[in-house]
Every structure is written in structure tokens, then in C-alpha cells.
C-alpha positions in Angstrom: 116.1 56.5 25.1 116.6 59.6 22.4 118.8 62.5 23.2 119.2 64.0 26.7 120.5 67.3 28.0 120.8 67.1 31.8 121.9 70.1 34.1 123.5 69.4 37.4 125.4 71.6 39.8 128.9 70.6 40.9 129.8 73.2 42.8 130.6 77.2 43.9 134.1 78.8 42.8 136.4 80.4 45.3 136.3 83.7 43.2 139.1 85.9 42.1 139.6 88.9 41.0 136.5 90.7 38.6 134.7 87.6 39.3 133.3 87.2 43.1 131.6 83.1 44.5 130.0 81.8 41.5 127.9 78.6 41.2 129.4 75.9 38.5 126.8 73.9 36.4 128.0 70.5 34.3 125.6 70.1 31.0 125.6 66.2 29.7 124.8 66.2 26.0 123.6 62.9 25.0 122.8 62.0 21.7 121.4 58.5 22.8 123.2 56.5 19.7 126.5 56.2 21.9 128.5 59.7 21.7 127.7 62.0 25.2 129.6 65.0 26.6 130.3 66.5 29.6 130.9 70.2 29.7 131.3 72.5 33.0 130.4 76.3 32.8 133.9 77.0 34.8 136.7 77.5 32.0 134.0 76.0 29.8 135.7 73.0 29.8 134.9 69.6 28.3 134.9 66.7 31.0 134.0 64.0 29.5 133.4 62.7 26.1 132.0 59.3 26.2 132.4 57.3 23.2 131.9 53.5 22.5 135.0 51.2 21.6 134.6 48.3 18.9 132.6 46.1 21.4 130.4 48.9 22.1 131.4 49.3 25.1 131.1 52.7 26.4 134.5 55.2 28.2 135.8 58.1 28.3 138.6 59.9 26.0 139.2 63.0 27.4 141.4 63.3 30.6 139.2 64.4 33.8 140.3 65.6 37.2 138.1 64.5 39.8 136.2 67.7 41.7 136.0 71.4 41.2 138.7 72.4 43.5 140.7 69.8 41.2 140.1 72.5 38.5 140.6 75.6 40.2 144.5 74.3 41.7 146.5 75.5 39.0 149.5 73.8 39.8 147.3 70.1 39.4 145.5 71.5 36.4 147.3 72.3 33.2 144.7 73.5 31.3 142.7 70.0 31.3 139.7 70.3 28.9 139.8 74.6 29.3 138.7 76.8 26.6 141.7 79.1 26.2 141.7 82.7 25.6 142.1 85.8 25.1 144.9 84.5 22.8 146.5 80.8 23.3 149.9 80.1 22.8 152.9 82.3 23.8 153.2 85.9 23.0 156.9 86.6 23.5 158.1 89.6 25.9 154.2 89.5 27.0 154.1 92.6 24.7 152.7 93.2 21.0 152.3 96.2 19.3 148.8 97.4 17.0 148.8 100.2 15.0 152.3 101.3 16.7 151.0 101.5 19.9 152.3 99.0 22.4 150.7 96.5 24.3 152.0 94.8 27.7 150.6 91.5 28.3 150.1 89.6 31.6 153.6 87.7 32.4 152.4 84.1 33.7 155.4 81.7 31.8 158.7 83.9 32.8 159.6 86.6 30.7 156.1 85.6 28.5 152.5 85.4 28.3 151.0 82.5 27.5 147.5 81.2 26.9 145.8 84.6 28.1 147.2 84.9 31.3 147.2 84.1 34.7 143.7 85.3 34.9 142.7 83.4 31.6 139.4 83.0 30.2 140.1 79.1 31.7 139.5 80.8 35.2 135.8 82.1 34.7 132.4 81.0 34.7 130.7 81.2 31.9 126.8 82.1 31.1 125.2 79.0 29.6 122.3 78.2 27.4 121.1 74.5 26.2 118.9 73.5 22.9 118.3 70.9 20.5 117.8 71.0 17.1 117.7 69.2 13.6 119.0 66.6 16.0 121.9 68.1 17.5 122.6 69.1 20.7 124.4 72.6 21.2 125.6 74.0 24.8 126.8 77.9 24.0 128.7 79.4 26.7 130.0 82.8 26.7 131.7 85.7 28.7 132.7 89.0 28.4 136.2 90.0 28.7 136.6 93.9 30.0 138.7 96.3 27.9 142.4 95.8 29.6 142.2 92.3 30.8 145.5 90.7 31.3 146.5 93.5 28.9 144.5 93.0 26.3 143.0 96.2 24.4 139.3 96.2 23.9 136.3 94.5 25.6 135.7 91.0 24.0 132.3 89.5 24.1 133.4 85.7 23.9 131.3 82.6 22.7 132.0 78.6 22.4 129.1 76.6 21.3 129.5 72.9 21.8 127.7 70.9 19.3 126.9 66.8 19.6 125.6 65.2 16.8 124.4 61.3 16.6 126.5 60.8 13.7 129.1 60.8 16.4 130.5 64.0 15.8 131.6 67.0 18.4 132.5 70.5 17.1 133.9 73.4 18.8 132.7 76.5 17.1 134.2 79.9 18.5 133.2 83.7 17.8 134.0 86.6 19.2 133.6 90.1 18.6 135.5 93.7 20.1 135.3 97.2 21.1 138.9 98.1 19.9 141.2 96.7 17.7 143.1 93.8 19.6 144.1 90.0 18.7 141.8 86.8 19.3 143.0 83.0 19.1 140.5 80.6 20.8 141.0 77.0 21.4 140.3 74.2 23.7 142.8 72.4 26.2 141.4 69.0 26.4 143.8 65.9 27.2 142.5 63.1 24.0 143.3 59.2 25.4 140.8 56.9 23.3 142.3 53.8 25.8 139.9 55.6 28.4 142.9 55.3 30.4 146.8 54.8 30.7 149.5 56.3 28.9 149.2 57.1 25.2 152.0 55.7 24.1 150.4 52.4 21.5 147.7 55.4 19.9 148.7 56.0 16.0 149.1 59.6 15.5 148.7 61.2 11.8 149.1 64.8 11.2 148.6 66.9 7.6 151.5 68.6 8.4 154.7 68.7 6.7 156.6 71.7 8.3 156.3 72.7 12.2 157.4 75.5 14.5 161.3 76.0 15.3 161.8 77.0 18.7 164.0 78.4 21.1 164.5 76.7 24.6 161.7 79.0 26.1 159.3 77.8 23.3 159.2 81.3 21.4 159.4 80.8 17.5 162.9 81.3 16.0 163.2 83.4 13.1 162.9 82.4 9.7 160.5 79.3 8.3 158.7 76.2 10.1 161.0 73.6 9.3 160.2 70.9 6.7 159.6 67.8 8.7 160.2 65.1 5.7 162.3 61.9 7.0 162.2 63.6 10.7 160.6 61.8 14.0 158.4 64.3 13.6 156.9 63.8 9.8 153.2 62.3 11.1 151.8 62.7 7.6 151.7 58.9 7.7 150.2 57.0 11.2 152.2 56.0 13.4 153.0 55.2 17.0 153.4 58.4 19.5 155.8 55.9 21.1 157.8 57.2 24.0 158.9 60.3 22.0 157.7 63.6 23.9 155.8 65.7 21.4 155.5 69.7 22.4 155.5 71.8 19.1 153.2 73.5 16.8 152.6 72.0 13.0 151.7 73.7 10.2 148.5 72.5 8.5 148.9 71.7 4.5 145.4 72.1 4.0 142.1 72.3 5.3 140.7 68.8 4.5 141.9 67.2 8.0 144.0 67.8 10.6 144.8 65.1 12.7 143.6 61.3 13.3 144.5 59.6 16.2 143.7 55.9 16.9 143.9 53.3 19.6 144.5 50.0 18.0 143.3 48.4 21.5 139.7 49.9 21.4 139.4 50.4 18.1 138.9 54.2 18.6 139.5 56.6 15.8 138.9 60.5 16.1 139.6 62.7 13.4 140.2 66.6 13.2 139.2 69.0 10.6 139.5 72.6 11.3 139.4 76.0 9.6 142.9 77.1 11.3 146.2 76.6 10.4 148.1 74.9 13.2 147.4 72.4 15.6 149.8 72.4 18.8 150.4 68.7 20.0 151.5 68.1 23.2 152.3 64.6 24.8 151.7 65.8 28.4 155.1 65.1 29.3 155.1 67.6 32.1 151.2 66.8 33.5 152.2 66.2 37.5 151.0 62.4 38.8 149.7 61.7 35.0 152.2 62.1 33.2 151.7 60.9 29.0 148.2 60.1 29.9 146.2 62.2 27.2 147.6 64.2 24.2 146.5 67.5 23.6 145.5 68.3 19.4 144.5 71.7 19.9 143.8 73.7 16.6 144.2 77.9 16.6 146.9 80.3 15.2 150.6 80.1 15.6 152.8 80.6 18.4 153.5 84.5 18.8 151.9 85.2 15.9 151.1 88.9 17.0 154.7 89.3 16.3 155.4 88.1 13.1 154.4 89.5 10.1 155.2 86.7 8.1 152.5 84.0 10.5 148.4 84.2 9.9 147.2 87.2 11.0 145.4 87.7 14.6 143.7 90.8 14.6 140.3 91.5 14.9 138.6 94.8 14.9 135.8 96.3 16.0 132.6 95.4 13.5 134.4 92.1 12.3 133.7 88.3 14.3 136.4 86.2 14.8 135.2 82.5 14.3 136.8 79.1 14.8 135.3 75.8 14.1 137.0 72.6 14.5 134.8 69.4 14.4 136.2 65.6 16.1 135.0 62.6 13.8 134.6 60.0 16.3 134.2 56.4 15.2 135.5 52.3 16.1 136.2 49.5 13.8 
């Protein structure tokens, strides 16, 4: 059988604020040479991404919750498989200032805002359209965030195109574009177990990072420098074990030619990252209610708070400029 692209629905949202009832669709992507994804137009999240092991046996390596209402309960669902935005990570005070004029940001982690709000792009429904081409499979989703959402200045027409190739390959590629100036960091949320199940513990985790984020105990960037990892737990620019250690912290990339490789020595499962952006954020779902350590999260974008420091990538984006973000996951088994 050659590749697939299969619509079902799954379900109707409760609906929330600036978005009533809405019907959720799931896309499966199948490249039929082994690699098949599941994406859902709510949060346009990723589901499932089915990849064979070294026996060619087929499972899952992203972690799923089970139904739609599973999706919508926040307090079961951190984030699992969600595109994030307006702007993951934390923006400290929930405030940030453009062209001296300040900004007040949605308040949804204490005294912060974090991962666009409580009202986050992870909450919507997003339009979706399906094709194949040169043989790959693309699903692009977008959605169109008003002028003052959560805080946020401007109205941002979003997109995240979901490509599958049968070289076993799945990219996120992100763009977005604005009616005022404002800031724009995209990502996506999903939990990464190539076991297919259990904790993550035995997977090998390399990172081409040498330095990583110092923070505070609210998880707001100190001043100064990321810290040089060399001879600390954290130094990953050699493989090895995730272990027991709990991992929550944002490394700097050294370059663009990878990013991250995790592997499961049991399967045989390797994926690896590359990525135009210059941190990932790795996080050992230490906190994840009833699941806890069963998926890590690799999720590429900008730096933590980054609208407030001058000395981190810049943010903004401005009317007549596109924001893009690609980050592609290698997936093989030997």
C-alpha cells in the first residue's frame, strides 16, 4: 500500500472564550514505508508518530492521552504533543516592553506568563488542509490570533505545516506574520519515548550544547551568561543515559548541524533533531500527573524570557516580515 492521508472526526470542543463548539478532525499521514503520524486540529497537536523498531515492528514514540476531553483538562494535560504560541517559554512579570511602550501579558504560572497563556494557541482549533507531493505528505494548520490576545500586540496569522517523508523524516515548519510589531516563538510540546512506553530512564540522550540557562527557583533566567556545562551532569555533548536525573532547563545550541539525538538501546530507535533555532528546552516530565518520566520533551524555539534580555536572540517580528521555524526529527533503528 503507498502513502495514505485519512481524515476522521474525534470529536466537538467545549468552547471557550473567542472560540464557541467546534468540531475536531485527526489527519493520519502515512508514508507506507513504516513512518505515520497522527495529528489533531485541536492545539494542532501531534498524537502519534508511529515508527518501526529494529525488528520492524511498528509503535508509537510520542506520549498520547486517550480522548478529547483528555486534551481539553488542563490539569491532565501539560502541553502533550500542543503547538505552543504566541510565545513559549516564560516571559517574566508577564510584561515586556516594544518600542518603550509596555506590554502586560496573560499571568497563567504565578507572577508569569508562560507558553502564551491560559488561553494558548494549544486551546484552539485550527483550519486544516491535506496534500501530497514529490512524495511527501504535508498537513498545514493555521489560526489567527486577534490583536490583544493574552496581551499580545498585533493580530498574528499563525501556520504549522507538518511534513512526513518516506525517508523517515518529520519536520515542523512554522511561519507567521503580524499587524503590529509584537514577539513570536513557536514550538511543539510533544512527550518523545522511542520504548513506545514506560519511563525514559535507559534512552541515551546527546545534546550540541555546551552552555545552558541559569535559573532562579521560578524558572526565570538569572542575569549574566548560560553557564558552561563542561564536566557537569548536565554536559550531553556525548550520549548518555537520562538516568534518573530530572532534566528541566533550556541549552544553548553550538551550531546548527544537529540538535539533539536520543536513542533507546531496547528498540533500537534513534531520532535526531536539527533545527534553525538556538535552544532546545528538555524536560524529563518529572511533574506529568499519573505518568510521570514517561516521555521527554526536546522542544526547539528561542530562549526563556528572551523579550527581556537584550543580550538573548532577538523575538520580534514586525509587520511585513515572516517569522519561520523549521526543525526536522531523523527517525531511524539499527
Amino acid at each position: 500500500m503507498g502513502a495514505t492521508i485519512q481524515r476522521e472526526r474525534v470529536g466537538t470542543t467545549a468552547g471557550h472564550r473567542g472560540q464557541g463548539p467546534t468540531d475536531v478532525d485527526a489527519y493520519t499521514l502515512d508514508t507506507g514505508e513504516g513512518l505515520a503520524v497522527v495529528v489533531w486540529t485541536y492545539g494542532a497537536q501531534l498524537v502519534e508518530v508511529l515508527v518501526p523498531d529494529r525488528e520492524g515492528r511498528t509503535g508509537n514514540v510520542v506520549v498520547r492521552l486517550p480522548d478529547l476531553d483528555g486534551y481539553q483538562d488542563r490539569a491532565a494535560n501539560p502541553y502533550v504533543g500542543s503547538t505552543v504560541g504566541r510565545y513559549c517559554r516564560c516571559v517574566a512579570g508577564g510584561r515586556f516592553r516594544l518600542d518603550g511602550v509596555a506590554h502586560h501579558l496573560d499571568r497563567n504560572d504565578g507572577d508569569h506568563h508562560i507558553h502564551g497563556g491560559a488561553l494558548g494557541f494549544d486551546r484552539y482549533v485550527w483550519r486544516a488542509e491535506a496534500e501530497r507531493a514529490d512524495g511527501v505528505l504535508s498537513l498545514r494548520l493555521c489560526l489567527d490570533s486577534p490583536d490583544g490576545d493574552q496581551g499580545y500586540p498585533g493580530a498574528l496569522s499563525a501556520e504549522v505545516r507538518y511534513q512526513v517523508s518516506g525517508e523517515g523524516t518529520l519536520t515542523f515548519d512554522y511561519r507567521a506574520t503580524t499587524t503590529a510589531s509584537t514577539i513570536v516563538g513557536l514550538t511543539n510540546h510533544a512527550y518523545w519515548n522511542l520504548a513506545g512506553g514506560g519511563r525514559i530512564d535507559g534512552h541515551l540522550l546527546a545534546l550540541n550544547a555546551g552552555r545552558a540557562v541559569v535559573f532562579d527557583d521560578e524558572l526565570i533566567p538569572l542575569p549574566g551568561p548560560p553557564a558552561d556545562l563542561t564536566g557537569s551532569p548536565l554536559d550531553h555533548r556525548e550520549p548518555k543515559p537520562i538516568g534518573a536525573r530530572r532534566l528541566d532547563n533550556c541549552f544553548v545550541l553550538d551550531g546548527p548541524d544537529w540538535a539533539a539525538r536520543l536513542h533507546d538501546p531496547a528498540s533500537g530507535r534513534t531520532m535526531r533533531v536539527v533545527t534553525d533555532q538556538p535552544a532546545v528546552g528538555v524536560y524529563s516530565a518529572d511533574g506529568f500527573a499519573g505518568r510521570r518520566r514517561s516521555g521527554i520533551c526536546l522542544e526547539a524555539g528561542p530562549l526563556p524570557d528572551a523579550p527581556n534580555r537584550a543580550d538573548y536572540p532577538p523575538v520580534r517580528l514586525d509587520p511585513g516580515e515572516t517569522y519561520r521555524h523549521r526543525t526536522v526529527h531523523h527517525f531511524s533503528a539499527h
